[in-house]
C-alpha positions as CSV (number, residue, x, y, z in Angstrom):
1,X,42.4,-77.3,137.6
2,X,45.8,-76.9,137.0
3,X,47.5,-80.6,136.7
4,X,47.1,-80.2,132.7
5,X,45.2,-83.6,132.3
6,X,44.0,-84.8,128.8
7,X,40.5,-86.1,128.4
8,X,41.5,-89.6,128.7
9,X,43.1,-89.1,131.7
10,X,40.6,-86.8,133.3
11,X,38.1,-89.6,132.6
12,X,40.3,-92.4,134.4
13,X,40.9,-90.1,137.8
14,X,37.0,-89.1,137.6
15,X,36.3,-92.9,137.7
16,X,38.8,-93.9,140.1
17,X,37.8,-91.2,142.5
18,X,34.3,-91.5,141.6
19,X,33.7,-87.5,142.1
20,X,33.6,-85.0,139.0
21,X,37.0,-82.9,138.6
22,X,36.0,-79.3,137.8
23,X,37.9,-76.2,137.3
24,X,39.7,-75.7,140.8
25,X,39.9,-78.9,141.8
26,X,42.9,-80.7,142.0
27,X,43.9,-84.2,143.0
28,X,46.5,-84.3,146.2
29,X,47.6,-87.7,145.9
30,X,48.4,-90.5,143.3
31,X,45.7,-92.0,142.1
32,X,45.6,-95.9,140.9
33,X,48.4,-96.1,138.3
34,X,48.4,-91.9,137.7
35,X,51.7,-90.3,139.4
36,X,52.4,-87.1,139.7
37,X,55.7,-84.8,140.8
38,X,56.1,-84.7,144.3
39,X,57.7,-82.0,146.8
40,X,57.7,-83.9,150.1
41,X,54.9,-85.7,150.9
42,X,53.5,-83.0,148.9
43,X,51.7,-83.7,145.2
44,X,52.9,-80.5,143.6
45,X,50.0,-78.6,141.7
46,X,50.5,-77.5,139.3
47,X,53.0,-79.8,138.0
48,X,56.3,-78.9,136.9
49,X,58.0,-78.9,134.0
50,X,61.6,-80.3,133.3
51,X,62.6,-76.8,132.5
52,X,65.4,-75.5,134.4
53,X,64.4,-71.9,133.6
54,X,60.1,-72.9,134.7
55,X,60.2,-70.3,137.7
56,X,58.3,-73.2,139.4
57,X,61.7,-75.4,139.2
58,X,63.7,-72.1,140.4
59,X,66.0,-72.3,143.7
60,X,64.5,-71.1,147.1
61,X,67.1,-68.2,146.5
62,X,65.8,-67.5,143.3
63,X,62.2,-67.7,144.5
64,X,62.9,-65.3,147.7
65,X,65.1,-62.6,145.4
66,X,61.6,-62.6,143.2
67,X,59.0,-62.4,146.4
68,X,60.9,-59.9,148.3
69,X,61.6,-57.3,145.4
70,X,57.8,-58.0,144.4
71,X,57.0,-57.1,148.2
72,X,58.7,-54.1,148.2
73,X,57.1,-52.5,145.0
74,X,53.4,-53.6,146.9
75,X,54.4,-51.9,150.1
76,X,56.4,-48.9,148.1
77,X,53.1,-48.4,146.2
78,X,50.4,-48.7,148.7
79,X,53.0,-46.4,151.4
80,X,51.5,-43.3,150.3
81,X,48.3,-43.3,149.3
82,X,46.7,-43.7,152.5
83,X,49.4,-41.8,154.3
84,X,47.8,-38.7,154.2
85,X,45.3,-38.9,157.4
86,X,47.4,-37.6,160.2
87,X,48.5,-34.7,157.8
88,X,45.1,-33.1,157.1
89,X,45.4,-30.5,159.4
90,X,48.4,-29.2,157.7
91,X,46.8,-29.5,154.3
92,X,44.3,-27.7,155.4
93,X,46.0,-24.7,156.7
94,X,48.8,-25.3,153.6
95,X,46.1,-25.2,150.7
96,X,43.1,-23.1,152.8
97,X,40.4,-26.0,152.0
98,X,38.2,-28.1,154.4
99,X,38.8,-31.0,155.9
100,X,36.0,-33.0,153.1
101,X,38.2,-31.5,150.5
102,X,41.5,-32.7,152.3
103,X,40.1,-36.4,152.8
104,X,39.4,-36.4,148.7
105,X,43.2,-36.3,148.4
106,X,43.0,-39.8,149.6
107,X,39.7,-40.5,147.7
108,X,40.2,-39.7,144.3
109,X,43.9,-41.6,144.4
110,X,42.3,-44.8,145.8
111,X,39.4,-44.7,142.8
112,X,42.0,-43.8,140.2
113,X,44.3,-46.6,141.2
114,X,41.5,-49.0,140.7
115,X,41.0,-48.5,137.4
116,X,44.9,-47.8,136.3
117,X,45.0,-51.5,136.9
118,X,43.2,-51.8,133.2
119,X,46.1,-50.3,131.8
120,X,48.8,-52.3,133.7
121,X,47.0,-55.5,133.7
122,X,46.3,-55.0,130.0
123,X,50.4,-55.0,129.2
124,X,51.2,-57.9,131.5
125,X,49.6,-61.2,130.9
126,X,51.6,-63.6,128.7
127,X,54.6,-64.2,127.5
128,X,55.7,-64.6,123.9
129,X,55.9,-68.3,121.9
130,X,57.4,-67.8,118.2
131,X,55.2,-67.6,115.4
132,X,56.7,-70.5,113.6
133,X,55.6,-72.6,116.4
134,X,52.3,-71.7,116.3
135,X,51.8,-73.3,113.0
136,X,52.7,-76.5,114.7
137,X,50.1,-76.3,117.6
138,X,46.2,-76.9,117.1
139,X,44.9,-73.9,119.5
140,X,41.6,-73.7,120.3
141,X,42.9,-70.3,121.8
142,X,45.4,-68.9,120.5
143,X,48.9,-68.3,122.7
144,X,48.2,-64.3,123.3
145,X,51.5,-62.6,123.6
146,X,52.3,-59.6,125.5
147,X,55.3,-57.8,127.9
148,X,55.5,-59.9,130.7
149,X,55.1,-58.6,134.6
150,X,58.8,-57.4,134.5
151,X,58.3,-53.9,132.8
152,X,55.1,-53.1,134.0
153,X,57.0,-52.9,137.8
154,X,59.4,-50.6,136.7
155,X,57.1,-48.7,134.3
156,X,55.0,-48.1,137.5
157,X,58.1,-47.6,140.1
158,X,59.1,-45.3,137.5
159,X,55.4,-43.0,137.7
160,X,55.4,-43.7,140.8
161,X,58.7,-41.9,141.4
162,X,57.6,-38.8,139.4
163,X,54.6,-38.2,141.1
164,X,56.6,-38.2,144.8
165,X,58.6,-35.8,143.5
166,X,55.6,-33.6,142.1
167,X,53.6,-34.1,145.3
168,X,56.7,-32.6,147.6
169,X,57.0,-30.1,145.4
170,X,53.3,-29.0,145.0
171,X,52.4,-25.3,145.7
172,X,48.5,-25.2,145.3
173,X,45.3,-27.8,146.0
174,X,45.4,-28.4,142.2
175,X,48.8,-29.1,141.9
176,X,48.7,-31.5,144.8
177,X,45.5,-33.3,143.5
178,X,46.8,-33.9,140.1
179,X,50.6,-35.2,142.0
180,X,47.9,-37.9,143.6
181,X,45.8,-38.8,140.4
182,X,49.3,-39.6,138.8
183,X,50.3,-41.7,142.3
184,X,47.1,-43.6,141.3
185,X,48.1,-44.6,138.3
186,X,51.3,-45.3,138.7
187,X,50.7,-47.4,142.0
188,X,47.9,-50.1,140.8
189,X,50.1,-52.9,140.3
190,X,50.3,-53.1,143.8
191,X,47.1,-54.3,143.9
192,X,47.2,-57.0,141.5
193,X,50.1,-58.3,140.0
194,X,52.1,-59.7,143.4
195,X,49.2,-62.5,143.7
196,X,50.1,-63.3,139.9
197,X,53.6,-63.5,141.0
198,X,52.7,-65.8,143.9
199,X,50.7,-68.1,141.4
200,X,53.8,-67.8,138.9
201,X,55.7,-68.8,141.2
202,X,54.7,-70.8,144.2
203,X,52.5,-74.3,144.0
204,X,49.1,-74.6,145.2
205,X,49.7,-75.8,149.0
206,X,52.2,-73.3,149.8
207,X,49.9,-69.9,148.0
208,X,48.1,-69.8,151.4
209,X,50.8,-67.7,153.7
210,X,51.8,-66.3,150.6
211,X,49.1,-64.3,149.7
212,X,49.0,-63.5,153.0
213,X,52.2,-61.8,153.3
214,X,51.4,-59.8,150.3
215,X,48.3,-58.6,151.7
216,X,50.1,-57.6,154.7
217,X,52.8,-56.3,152.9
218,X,50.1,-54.1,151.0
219,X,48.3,-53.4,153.8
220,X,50.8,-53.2,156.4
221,X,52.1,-50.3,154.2
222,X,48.9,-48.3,154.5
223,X,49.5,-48.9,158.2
224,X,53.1,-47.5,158.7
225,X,52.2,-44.9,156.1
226,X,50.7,-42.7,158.8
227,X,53.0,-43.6,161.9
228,X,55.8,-42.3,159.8
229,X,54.1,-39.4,158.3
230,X,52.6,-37.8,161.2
231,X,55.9,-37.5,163.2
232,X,57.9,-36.3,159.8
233,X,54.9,-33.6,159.6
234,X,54.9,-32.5,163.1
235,X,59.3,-31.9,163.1
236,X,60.5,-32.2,159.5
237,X,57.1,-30.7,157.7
238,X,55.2,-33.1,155.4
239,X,57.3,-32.1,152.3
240,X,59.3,-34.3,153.9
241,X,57.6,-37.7,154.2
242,X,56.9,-37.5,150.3
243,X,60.8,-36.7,149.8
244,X,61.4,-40.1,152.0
245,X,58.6,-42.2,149.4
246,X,61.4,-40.4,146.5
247,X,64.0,-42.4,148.6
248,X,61.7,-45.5,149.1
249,X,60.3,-46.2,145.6
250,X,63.9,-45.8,143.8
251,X,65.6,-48.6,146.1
252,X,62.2,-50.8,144.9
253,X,63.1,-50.0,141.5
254,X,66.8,-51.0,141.5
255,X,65.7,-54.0,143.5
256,X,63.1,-54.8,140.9
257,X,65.9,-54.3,137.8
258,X,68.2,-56.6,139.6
259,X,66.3,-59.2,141.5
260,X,63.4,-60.0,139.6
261,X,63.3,-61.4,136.3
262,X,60.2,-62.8,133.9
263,X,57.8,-65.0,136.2
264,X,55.0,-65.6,133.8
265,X,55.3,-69.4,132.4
266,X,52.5,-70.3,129.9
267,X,51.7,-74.3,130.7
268,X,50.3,-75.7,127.7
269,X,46.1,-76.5,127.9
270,X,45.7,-80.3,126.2
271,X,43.8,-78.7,123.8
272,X,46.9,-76.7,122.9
273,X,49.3,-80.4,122.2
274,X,49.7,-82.3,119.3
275,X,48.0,-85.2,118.8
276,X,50.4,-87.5,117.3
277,X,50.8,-90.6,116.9
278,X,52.4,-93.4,118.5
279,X,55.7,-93.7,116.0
280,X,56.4,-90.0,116.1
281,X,59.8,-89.7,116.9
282,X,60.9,-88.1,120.4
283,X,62.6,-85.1,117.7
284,X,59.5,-84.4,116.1
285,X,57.6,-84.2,119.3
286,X,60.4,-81.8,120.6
287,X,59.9,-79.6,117.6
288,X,56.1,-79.9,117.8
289,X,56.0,-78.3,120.8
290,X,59.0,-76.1,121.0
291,X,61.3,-77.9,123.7
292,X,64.6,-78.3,121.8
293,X,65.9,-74.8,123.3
294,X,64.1,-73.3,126.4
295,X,66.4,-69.8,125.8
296,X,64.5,-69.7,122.6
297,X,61.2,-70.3,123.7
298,X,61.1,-68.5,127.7
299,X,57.3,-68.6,128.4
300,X,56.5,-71.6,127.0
301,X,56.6,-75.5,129.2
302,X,56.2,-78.8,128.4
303,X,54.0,-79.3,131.6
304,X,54.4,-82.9,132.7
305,X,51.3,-84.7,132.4
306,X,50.2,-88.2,134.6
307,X,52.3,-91.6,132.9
308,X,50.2,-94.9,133.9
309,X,52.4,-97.3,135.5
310,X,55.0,-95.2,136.6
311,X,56.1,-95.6,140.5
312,X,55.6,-92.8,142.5
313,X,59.8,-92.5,142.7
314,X,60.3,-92.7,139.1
315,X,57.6,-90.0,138.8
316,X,59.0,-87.4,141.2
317,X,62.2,-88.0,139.5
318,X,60.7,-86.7,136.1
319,X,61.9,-83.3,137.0
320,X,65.5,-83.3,138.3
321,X,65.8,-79.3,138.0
322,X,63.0,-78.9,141.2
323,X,64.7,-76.7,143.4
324,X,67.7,-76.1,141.0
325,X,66.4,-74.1,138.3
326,X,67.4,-70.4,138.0
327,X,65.9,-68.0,135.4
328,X,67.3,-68.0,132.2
329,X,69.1,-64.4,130.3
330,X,65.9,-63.6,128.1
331,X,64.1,-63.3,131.6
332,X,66.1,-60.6,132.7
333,X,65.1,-58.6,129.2
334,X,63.7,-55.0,130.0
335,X,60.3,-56.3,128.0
336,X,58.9,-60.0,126.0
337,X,58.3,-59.7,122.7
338,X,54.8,-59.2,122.0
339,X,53.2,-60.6,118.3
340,X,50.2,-59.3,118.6
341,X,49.6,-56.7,121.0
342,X,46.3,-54.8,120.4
343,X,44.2,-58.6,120.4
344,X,45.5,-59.1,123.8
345,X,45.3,-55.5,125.3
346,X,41.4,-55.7,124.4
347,X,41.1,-59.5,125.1
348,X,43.0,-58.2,129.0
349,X,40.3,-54.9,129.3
350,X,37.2,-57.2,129.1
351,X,37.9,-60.2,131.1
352,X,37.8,-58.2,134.3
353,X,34.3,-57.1,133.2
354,X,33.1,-61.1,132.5
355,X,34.3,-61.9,135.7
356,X,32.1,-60.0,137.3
357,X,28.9,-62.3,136.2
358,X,30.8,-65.3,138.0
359,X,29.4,-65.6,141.4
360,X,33.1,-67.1,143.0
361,X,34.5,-63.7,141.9
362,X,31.6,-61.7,143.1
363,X,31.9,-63.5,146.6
364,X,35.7,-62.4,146.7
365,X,35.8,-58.8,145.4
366,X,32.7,-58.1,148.2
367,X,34.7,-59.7,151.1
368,X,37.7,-57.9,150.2
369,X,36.4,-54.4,149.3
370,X,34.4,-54.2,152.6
371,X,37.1,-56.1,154.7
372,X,39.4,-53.4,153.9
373,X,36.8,-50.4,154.1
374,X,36.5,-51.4,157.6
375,X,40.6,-50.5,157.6
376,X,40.1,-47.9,155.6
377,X,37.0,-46.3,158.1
378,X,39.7,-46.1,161.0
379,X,41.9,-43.9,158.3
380,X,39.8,-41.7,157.6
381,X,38.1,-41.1,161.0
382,X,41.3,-40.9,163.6
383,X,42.3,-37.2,162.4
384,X,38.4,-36.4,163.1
385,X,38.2,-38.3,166.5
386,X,41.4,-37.5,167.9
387,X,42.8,-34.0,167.1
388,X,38.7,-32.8,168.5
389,X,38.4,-32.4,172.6
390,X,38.7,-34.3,174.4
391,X,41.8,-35.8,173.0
392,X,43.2,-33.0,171.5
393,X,46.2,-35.5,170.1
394,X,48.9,-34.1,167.4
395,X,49.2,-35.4,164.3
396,X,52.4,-37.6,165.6
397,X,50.2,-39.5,168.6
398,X,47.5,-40.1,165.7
399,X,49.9,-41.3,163.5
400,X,51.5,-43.6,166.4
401,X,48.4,-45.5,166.7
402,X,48.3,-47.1,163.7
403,X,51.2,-49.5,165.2
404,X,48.0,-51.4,167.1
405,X,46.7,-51.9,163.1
406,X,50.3,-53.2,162.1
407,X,50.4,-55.3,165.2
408,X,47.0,-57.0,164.2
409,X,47.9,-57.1,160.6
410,X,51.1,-59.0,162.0
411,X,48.9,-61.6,164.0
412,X,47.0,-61.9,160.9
413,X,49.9,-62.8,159.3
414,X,50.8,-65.7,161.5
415,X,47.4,-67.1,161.5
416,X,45.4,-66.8,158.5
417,X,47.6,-68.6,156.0
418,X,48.5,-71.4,157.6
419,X,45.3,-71.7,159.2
420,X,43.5,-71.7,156.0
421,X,45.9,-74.3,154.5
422,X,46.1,-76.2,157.4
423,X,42.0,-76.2,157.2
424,X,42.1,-77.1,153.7
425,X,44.9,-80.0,153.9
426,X,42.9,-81.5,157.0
427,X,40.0,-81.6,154.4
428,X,41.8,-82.6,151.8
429,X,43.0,-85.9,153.3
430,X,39.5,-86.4,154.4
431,X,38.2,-86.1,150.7
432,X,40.9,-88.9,149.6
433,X,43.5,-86.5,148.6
434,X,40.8,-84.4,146.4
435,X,40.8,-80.7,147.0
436,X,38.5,-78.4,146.4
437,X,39.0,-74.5,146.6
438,X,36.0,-74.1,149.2
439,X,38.0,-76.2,151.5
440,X,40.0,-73.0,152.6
441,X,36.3,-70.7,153.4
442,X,35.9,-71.8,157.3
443,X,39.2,-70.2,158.3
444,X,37.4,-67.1,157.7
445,X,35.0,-67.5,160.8
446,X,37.4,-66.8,163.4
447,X,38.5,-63.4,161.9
448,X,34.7,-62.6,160.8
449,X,34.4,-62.5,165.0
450,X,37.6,-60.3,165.2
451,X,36.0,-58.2,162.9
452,X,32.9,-57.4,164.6
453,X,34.3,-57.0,168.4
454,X,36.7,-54.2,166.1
455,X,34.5,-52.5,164.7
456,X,31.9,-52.1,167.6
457,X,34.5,-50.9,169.8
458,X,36.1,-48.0,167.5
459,X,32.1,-46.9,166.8
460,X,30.9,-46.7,170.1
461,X,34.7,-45.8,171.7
462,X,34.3,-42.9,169.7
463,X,30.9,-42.1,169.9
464,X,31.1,-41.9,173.8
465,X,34.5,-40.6,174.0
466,X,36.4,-43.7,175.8
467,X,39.5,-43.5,177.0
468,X,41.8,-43.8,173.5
469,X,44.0,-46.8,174.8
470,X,40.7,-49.0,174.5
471,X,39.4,-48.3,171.1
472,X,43.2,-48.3,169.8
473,X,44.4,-51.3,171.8
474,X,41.0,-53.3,170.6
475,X,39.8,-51.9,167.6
476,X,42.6,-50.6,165.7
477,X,44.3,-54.0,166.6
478,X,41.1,-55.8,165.8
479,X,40.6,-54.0,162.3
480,X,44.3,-54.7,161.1
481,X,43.9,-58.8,162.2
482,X,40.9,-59.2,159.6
483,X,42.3,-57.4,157.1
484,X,45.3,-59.5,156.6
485,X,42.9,-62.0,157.0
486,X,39.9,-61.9,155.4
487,X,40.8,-60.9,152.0
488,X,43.6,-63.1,151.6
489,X,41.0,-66.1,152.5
490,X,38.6,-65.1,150.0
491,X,40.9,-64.1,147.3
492,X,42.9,-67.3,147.6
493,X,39.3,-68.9,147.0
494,X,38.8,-67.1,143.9
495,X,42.3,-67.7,142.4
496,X,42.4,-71.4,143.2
497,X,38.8,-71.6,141.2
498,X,40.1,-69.3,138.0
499,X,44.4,-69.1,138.2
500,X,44.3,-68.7,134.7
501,X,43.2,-65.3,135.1
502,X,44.4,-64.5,138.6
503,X,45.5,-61.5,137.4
504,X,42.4,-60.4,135.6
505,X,40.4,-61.5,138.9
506,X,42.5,-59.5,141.2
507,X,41.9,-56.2,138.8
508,X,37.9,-56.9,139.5
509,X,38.4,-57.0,142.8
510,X,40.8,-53.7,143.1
511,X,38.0,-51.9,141.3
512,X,34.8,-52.8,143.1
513,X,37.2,-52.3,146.4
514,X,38.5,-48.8,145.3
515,X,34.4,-47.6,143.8
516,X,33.0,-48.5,147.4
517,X,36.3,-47.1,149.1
518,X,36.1,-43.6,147.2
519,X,32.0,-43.6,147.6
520,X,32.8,-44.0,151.3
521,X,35.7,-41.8,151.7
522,X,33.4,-38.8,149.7
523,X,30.8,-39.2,152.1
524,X,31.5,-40.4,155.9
525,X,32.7,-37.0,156.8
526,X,29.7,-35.4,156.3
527,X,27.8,-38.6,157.8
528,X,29.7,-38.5,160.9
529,X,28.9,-34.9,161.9
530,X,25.0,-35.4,160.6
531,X,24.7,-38.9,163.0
532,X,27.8,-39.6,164.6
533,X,30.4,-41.8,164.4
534,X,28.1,-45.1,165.2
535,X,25.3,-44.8,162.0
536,X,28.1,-45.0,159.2
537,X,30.9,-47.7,161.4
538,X,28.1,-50.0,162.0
539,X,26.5,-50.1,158.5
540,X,30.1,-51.0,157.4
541,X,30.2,-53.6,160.0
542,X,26.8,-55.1,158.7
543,X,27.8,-55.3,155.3
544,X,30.9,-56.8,156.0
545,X,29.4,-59.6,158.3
546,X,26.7,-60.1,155.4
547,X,29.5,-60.8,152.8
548,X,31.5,-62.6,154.7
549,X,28.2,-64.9,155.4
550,X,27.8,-65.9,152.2
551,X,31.0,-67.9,152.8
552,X,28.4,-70.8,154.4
553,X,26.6,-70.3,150.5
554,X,29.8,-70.8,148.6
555,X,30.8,-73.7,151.3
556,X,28.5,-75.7,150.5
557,X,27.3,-74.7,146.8
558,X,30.6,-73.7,145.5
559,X,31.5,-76.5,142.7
560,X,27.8,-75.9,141.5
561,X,29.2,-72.7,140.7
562,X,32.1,-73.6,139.5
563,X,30.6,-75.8,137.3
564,X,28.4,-73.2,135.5
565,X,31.7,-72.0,134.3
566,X,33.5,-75.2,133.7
567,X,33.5,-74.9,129.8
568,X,34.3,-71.4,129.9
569,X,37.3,-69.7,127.9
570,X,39.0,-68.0,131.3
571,X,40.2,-71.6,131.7
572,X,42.4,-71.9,128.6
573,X,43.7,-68.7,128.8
């Protein structure tokens, strides 16, 4: 629920509507004499603010210089990491290990870069409000204050940098290892802060194709990872690919000091306004609430709430600056003042861990962890499948392959996220202009479908040794459709039922995604020559389809679940 509404008002519309408004469910159209800011035919959620400097008011330029330089550092981060696959063989002859101990390269980064995102998430979340104020505001919650999303991209463009360096210039297993435990690190933002940005950014009927170009932005870049770094192996020697990622991340980190300012905007909670009274004077409101001087008080809006009696024209033109703003000079600081720093950090570390006892969030982090293990099988298996007779491939055909995943993940791209907004508008208007976050879940069955013909195909393909062109035409292209699909789906879910803590929610779902990843990566080698290639694909598969089942659950039972945690905190935060 992100239109802001006080009590009274949230009683009328409940009325009115004759339907309970919950957490994550937000009204779509006027209702009765309640108007709300328009973009189009479009009520925008959440509402604006008549801020200039509200990155929700910026210009499309201002918008597209934030989303692309945020793309960049997700596909920058996530490029090597899972580059490594069609290299193995000349790890393995570099440092004299075995090809278990070559795939743990891969594994131990992806399990440390889960749980970096603690550390980054805990120095991102809000932005500062001045003390004085504070004094002036009846908080149930206080306004925590920390550095903003800003400085924790180039902090981590910055580690990330270091570590490319180390990696192309590592002599021993050791070395190498401990260059890719320091890549984990400084590459978790990539996993969680973009679909902040997006929230931050972008209103509720439009998040749908973005979150699906971030995860195909992500993923996409642990798809061309391995076309590029097989070929640069086979002629160039792999030193070289992680001398390109030097190249690569330090063009995402002047992009990131010059095209992305401060996109965190705290919108005032009801609980958080003054309650005055009706001769208060427009001045002392303005003071109450900080508005007299939005350089002063970046972070902070004045979120428009619903006006009885207003036409629908006089509301939309409440905020003149839609479309106009631009971020203001404090935005482009290196950092946001933080007051107080350590109640925050802690406050950021265990809110990941409470969300794992909401069911909403449990739903998402299981669709995405096992959506992209399916992705991450096909890494981990093509050097095993491939370079072995009767394919005998080089590391350069192996790596070419993954263009059938980048082709899917493109077609994944053009379908999921308008499908699933398209799916949930269609609802919506049938509901009376009321939406509710499940409204998105049934554009996950056509990719669940993708899924299974994908993964069947690379198991048995391999299994019986078919002809290559059929397991990489259908089941690489299959396997990189539903992962731009599925998880950007079922996270959109989650972040349309708790946006207050989007970021927090994403960093639950990066670590139960990176525990099973690393669990799977230490393991399917051995599991593979033991059973085959069938036993291990297809027990993915199941789990995946079983996950993704639960969708029908959440359909239909979803705002009962919701409204176990209506009255919780993660809402006012």
């Amino acid at each position: 629920m992100e239109m802001n509404y006080t009590d009274r008002e949230l009683h009328q519309i409940e009325e009115e509507l004759h339907t309970q408004i919950l957490p994550g469910t937000e009204v779509m159209a006027d209702v009765g004499t309640h108007h709300f800011v328009k973009g189009g035919s479009h009520v925008l959620v959440p509402q604006p603010s008549n801020d200039p400097h509200d990155p929700l008011n910026w210009s499309f330029k201002w918008k597209m210089f934030a989303i692309i330089a945020s793309t960049t550092v997700s596909f920058t981060q996530g490029f090597g990491p899972l580059a490594l696959a069609p290299m193995f063989g000349y790890y393995i002859e570099e440092f004299h290990c075995s090809l278990a101990d070559a795939i743990q390269f891969t594994g131990v980064c992806i399990l440390v870069l889960g749980f970096s995102n603690f550390i980054w998430y805990a120095i991102k979340i809000y932005n500062p409000v001045a003390q004085h104020q504070l004094t002036l505001l009846r908080c149930r919650v206080p306004i925590s204050t920390s550095f903003g999303r800003r400085p924790v991209y180039i902090a981590s463009q910055l580690i990330c940098f270091g570590s490319m360096i180390w990696r192309a210039r590592a002599k021993t297993y050791s070395s190498f290892m401990g260059a890719c435990v320091v890549n984990g690190i400084g590459a978790g933002p990539a996993e969680t802060i973009q679909p902040a940005v997006i929230a931050d950014i972008f209103f509720l009927h439009d998040r749908g194709k973005w979150n699906t170009l971030y995860w195909v932005a992500y993923m996409g870049s642990l798809m061309v990872g391995p076309i590029i770094s097989g070929p640069m192996a086979d002629h160039a020697g792999w030193r070289s690919f992680w001398w390109f990622n030097v190249g690569l991340i330090g063009l995402s980190l002047l992009m990131v000091i010059f095209m992305f300012p401060e996109t965190k905007w705290h919108r005032l909670h009801p609980d958080e306004l003054v309650q005055t009274s009706p001769t208060l004077s427009q001045e002392k409101m303005q003071m109450a609430i900080g508005v007299e001087d939005s350089e002063k008080n970046i972070g902070r809006t004045d979120t428009h709430t619903t006006m009885p009696g207003l036409t629908a024209s006089e509301t939309a033109a409440r905020d003149p600056y839609l479309g106009k703003g631009g971020p203001s000079k404090l935005q482009w600081r290196p950092f946001q003042p933080n007051a107080h720093p350590f109640k925050s950090i802690l406050m950021d570390l265990w809110i990941p861990w409470k969300l794992f006892a909401f069911p909403i969030v449990e739903f998402a982090s299981f669709v995405v962890s096992w959506s992209c293990s399916s992705f991450l099988t096909l890494n981990l298996t093509q050097t095993q499948a491939f370079a072995a007779p009767p394919y005998n491939l080089s590391s350069q055909s192996i790596g070419f392959f993954n263009f059938a995943i980048l082709i899917g993940a493109f077609i994944g791209l053009g379908t999921a996220g308008p499908l699933s907004d398209w799916v949930s508008a269609r609802a919506t208007r049938k509901n009376h202009g009321i939406r509710e976050p499940e409204m998105r879940l049934p554009a996950m069955i056509p990719y669940v479908l993708v899924m299974i013909l994908g993964n069947v195909v690379a198991a048995v393909g391999y299994q019986y040794k078919w002809n290559y062109w059929a397991i990489v035409i259908i089941g690489y292209t299959c396997a990189g459709l539903q992962v731009a699909a599925l998880p950007a789906i079922a996270s959109t879910y989650a972040v349309d039922s708790y946006k207050p803590v989007a970021g927090s929610l994403f960093v639950s779902i990066t670590v139960n995604k990176n525990v099973w990843g690393y669990g799977f990566s230490r393991f399917i080698t051995e599991w593979i020559v033991k059973d085959g290639f069938i036993p291990p694909i297809m027990t993915n598969m199941a789990l995946i389809t079983l996950w993704c089942s639960f969708g029908i659950l959440f359909y239909y039972k979803g705002k009962t679940f919701r409204k176990w945690s209506k009255d919780s905190k993660v809402h006012r935060m």
